[in-house]
N, C-alpha and C positions, 0 to 999 in steps of 0.2 A: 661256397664249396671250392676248395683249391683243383687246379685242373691235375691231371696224374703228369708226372712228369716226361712221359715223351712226346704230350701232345704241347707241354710249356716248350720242349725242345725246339719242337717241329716250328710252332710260331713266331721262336725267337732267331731260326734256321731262316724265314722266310723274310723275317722283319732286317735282318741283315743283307739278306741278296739283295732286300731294292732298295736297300739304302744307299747304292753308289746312284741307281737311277734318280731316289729324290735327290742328292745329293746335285744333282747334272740340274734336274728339271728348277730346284731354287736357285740354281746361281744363274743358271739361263734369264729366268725372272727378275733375277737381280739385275743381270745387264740391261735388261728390257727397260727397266725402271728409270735407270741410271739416261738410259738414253733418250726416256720419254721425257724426265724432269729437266733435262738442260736442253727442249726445244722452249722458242716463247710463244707465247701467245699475244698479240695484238689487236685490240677490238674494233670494230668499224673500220677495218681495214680491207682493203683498199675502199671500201665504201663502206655504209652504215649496214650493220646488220653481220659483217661477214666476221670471221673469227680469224685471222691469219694467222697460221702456223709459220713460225719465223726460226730456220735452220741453221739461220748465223750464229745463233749461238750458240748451238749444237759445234759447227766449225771451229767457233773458237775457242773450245772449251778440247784439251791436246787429248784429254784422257778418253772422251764421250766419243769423240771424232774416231780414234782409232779403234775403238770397239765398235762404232755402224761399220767401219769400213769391213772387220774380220767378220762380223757378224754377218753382214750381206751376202758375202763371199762363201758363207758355210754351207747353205743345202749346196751347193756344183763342187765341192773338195773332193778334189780326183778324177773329176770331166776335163776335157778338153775345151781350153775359150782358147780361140783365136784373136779377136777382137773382142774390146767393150767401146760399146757404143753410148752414147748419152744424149741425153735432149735438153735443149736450151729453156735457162741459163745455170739454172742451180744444180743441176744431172750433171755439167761440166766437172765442178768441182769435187763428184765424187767419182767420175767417171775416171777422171785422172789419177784420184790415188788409186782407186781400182784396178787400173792396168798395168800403174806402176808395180801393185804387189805380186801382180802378173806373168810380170814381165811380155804382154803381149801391147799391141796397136790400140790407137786408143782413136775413134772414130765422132767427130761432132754431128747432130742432127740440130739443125738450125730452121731458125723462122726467113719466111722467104726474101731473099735479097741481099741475104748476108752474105754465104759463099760465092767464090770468087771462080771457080772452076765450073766445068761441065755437071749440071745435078740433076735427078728427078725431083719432081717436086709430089707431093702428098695432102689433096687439100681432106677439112675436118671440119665436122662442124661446131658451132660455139652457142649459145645461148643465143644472143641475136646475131646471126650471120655466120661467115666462114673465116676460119685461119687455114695458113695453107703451110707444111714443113720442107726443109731440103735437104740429099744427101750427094755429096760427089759422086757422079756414077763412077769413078774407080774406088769408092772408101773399098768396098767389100767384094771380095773374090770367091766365086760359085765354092759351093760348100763349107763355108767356114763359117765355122760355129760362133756366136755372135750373145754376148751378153749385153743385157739394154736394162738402163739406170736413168732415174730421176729422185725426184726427193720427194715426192709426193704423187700418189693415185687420188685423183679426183672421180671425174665421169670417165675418164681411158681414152677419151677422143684424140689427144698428142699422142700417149703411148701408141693407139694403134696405125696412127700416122707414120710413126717410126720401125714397126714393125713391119707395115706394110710397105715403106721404103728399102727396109734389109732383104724382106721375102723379093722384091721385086728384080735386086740385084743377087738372086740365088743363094741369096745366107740364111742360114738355119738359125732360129732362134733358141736357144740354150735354153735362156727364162728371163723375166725381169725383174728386177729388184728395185726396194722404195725404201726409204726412211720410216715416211707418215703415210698411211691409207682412211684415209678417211670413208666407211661404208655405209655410210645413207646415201651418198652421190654415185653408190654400182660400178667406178669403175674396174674394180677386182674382176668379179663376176664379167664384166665384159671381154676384158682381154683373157680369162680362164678361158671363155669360150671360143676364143680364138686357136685356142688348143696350145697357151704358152702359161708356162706355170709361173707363179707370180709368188714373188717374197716379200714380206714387210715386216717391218720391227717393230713398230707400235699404230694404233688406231683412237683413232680422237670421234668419238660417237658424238651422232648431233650437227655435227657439218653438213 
């Protein structure tokens, strides 16, 4: 039974309106893609059993690199960042083209004994034992809005080292952005709970 013709109108009225939105939501996925397939994988890395996700090749691939960076950047388009902040060692690398696109300060969070200056330090804890992070107590200036970058969510125990290092120095955390999440290890879910919204471009299930 053919449909009467203004109910074919109506369908074909609607199948066009969201066609700009599929049109957004495939290419979105196609970035997604593009950026999940030029990370590597390395196995028993650093030790046997572990699955390393390795971002240098993401880095050196001009095309992939420049889409995490825009892509990162997208849920905050038209917020206020003062700073980007990043955590050591691989958060460095994008933390810097991040500010650069910015044009704002660009803030390191280091492992303890690096920095050279006055810092608070943030200890965390690790599987066996403690790691402890540091921030220069001038990096950040009460109220400025603060984006925090790495390459990777694991369990959230650095991120929220770094977090807690910004808050402590009276910065507002904007949200923080990732490359990879991996979430069988919770840390999304944890730093969410910290009441800071959390971006990532691709998830490696199974980790």
């Amino acid at each position: 039974m053919v449909a009467p013709a203004a109910t074919r109108h109506a369908d074909d009225t609607m199948r066009y309106a969201r066609a700009p939105q599929l049109v957004a939501s495939n290419l979105h996925q196609h970035l997604m893609d593009i950026i999940k397939d030029s990370i590597r994988t390395i196995p028993d890395f650093p030790e046997p059993g572990i699955q390393f996700r390795d971002v240098t090749t993401l880095f050196n691939d001009a095309r992939a690199f420049r889409m995490a960076i825009d892509m990162l950047l997208h849920p905050w388009a038209g917020e206020r960042i003062d700073k980007v902040a990043a955590l050591e060692a691989r958060g460095f690398i994008m933390g810097g083209a991040i500010a650069h696109q910015l044009s704002v300060g660009f803030v390191p969070i280091r492992k303890a004994g690096k920095l050279p200056g006055p810092r608070s330090s943030e200890a965390y804890t690790l599987e066996y034992g403690e790691a402890v992070m540091e921030l220069h107590d001038d990096a950040i200036k009460p109220g400025e809005r603060v984006l925090l970058v790495d390459d990777l969510i694991a369990t959230g125990g650095t991120c929220e080292a770094g977090i807690n290092l910004v808050r402590r120095q009276q910065g507002h955390i904007v949200g923080c952005g990732f490359i990879i999440d991996l979430p069988d290890l919770g840390g999304r879910a944890r730093v969410e709970s910290l009441d800071v919204r959390v971006h990532t471009l691709c998830a490696f299930e199974g980790d």
